[in-house]
C-alpha positions, 0 to 999 in steps of 0.5 A, a space after each residue: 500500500 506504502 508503495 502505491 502511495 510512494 509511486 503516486 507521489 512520485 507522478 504527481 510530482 512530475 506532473 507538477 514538474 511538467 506542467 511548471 516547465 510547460 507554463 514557462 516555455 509558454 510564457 518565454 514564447 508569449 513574451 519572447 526576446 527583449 529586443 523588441 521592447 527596447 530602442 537602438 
């Protein structure tokens, strides 16, 4: 029983992982280089 629990806390971790990861690729794609917010 302790090692189904162990197992899904250990996916529901990657999830979370996954998830976060995937947020802040959208983010950097959303917001994407800096260049065009400065001036030359």
């Amino acid at each position: 029983m302790m090692a189904a629990q162990y197992r899904a806390d250990a996916l529901e971790r990657a999830r979370q992982q996954q998830a976060l990861e995937a947020a802040r690729e959208r983010t950097k794609r959303f917001i994407g280089t800096a260049d065009i917010y400065t001036r030359n």
